[in-house]
N, C-alpha and C positions, 0 to 999 in steps of 0.2 A: 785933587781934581784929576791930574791922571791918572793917578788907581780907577777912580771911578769910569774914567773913558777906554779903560782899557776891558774892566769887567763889561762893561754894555758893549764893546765889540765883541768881546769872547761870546756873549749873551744872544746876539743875534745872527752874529755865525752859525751856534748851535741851531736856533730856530728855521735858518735857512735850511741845513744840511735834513734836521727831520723834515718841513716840508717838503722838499727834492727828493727825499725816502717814501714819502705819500704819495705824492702823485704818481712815483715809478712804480709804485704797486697795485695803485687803481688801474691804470696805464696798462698791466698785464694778467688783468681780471680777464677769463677767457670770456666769448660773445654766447649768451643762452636763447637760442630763437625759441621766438613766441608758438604756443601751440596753436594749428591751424583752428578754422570754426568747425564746430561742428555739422555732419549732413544730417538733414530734418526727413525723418519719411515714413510714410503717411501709411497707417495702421485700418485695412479696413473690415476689419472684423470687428463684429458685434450686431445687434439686433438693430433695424432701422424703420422709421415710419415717414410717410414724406405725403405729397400732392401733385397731380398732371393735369394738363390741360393739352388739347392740340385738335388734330384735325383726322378725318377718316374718308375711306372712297371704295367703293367696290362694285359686285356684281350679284345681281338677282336672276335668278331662271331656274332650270324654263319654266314658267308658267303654261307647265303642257297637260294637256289634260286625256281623257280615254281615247280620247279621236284622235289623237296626234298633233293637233294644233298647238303651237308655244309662239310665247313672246319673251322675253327679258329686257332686262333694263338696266342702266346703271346708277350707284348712287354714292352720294356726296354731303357732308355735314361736320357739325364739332364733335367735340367730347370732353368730359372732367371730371375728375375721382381721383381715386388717392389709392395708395400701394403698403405694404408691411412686408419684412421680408429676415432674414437673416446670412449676413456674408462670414466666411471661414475662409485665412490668408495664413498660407503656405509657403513662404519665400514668395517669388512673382505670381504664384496663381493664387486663384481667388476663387473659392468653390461658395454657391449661396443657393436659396428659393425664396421666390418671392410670389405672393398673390396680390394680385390688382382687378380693381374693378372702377368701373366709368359708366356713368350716366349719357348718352347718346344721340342723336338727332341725324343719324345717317340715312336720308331716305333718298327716293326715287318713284319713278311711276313712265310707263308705254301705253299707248294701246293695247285692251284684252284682243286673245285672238275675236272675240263678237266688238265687232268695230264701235256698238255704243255705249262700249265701256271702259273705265280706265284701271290699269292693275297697279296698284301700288306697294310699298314698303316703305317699312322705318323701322329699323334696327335700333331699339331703342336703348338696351342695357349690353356691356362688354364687361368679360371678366375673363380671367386666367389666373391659374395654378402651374408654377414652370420654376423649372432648374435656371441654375445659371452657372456658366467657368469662364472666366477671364484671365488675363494678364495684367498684373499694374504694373507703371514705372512713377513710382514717387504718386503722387496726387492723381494721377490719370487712369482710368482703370477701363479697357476693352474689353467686352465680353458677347457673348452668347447666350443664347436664353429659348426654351423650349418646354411644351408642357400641353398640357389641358387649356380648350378654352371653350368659353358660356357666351350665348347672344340670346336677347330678348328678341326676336323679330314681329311686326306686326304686319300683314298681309291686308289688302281688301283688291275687291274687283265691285265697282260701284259704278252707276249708269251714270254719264256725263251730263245728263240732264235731271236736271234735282238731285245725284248723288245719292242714289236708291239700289238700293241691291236688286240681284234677279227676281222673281217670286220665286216663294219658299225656301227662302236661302238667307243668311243673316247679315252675309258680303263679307265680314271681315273674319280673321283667325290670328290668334296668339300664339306662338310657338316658342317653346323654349326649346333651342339651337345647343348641340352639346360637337366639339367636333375638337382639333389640335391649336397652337398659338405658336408660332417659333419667329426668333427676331434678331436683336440684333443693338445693341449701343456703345454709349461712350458717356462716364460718369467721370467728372471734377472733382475734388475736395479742396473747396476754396476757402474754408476755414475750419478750426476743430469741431469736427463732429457733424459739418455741414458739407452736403455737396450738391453740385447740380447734377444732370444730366439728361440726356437725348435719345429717342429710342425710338426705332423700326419695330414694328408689329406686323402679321401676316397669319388672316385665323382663315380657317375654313372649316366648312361644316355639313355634314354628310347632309343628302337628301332627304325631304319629309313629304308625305301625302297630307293634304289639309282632307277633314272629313264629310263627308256628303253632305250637303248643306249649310257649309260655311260660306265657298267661294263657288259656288256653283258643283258642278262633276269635281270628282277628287281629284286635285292637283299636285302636280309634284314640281317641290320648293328645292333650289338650291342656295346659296349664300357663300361669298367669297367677302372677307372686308381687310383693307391695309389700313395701320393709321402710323402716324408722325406724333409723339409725344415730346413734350418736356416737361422734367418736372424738378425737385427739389427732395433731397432725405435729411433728415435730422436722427445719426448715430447714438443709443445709449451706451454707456459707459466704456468704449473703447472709441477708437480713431484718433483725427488728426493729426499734429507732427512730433512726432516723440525722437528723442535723441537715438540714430543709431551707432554712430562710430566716428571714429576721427580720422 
């Protein structure tokens, strides 16, 4: 029996001394920090299609005619269409073109300079053709925007009693408005391939003569219009957050 109590002290000795050997080795396992996350940033190049809606306000005149007599007016309404366009991202910048077009309701109406008449407008179609260069930081992207711009406008000059044109005249004129657009936003990417954004508009458009017998003596048309959009893009096959560095 003490043989045997003497091997099970030898026996656990040893087992002490290697555990004491283990933990001093775990013990001076050097410390490995973890690798940081990585930064997400946001790709906005590629081809985009999206939809706006918002509001518009501007300026008609003069309604001046051979004799010298003008009136103008101001006018005010909605709008809603949809945009296509394509962005190219260079480090921070952002080079792209986009074309938009919106269905319109921006009208107004004065006194013609013949007091029993009223000269109206409604601008009824907006488009543009325009560059753009911006700056992005991460999801956020500022830019600038400039180009060609198209308005439908519709003219009349109608007698305020029964809404009769002059005789021999048809009172109203169609005009297709061809003139510049430059602006101005700030687009989100609030998910992949999706962003929002907000945008200044500012079209104006050279003067027109309506023709003899539309609005009475030939007139000369100007048009100014600003609008406030928002809208939404849906990017194909590029965007959202893709892994840059650590």
């Amino acid at each position: 029996m003490q043989r045997f109590a003497i091997v099970g002290a030898g026996l656990l000795s040893i087992a002490g001394f290697i555990g004491a050997a283990s933990a001093a080795d775990l013990a001076a396992r050097p410390y490995t920090k973890a690798p940081p996350m990585a930064e997400a940033v946001y790709n906005w190049t590629g081809f985009y299609v999206g939809v706006n809606g918002g509001g518009g306000w501007g300026h008609t005149g003069e309604f001046s005619t051979l004799f010298g007599t003008t009136t103008s007016h101001d006018t005010s309404g909605a709008l809603a269409g949809g945009q296509v366009g394509y962005n190219w991202q260079a480090g921070a910048w952002v080079f792209g073109v986009e074309a938009d077009g919106d269905w319109a309701n921006i009208s107004g109406s004065a006194p013609c300079p013949s007091p029993i008449a009223s000269c109206a407008s409604n601008t009824r179609d907006l488009a543009s053709f325009r560059g753009r260069v911006g700056w992005a930081t991460g999801p956020v992207l500022l830019y600038a925007t400039g180009g060609l711009g198209y308005a439908n406008a519709h003219y009349s000059a109608l007698s305020v009693v029964g809404a009769l044109p002059a005789p021999g005249t048809t009172g109203v004129y169609n005009a297709d408005r061809w003139g510049y657009a430059v602006g101005a936003g700030l687009e989100y990417g609030f998910a992949a391939n999706w962003s929002a954004k907000i945008e200044y508009m500012h079209y104006d458009f050279d003067s027109v003569t309506s023709p003899a017998g539309t609005l009475g003596d030939p007139i000369a048309l100007s048009l100014r219009v600003d609008t406030v959009k928002a809208g939404v893009n849906y990017r194909f096959g590029w965007g959202g957050p893709v892994v840059a560095k650590y």
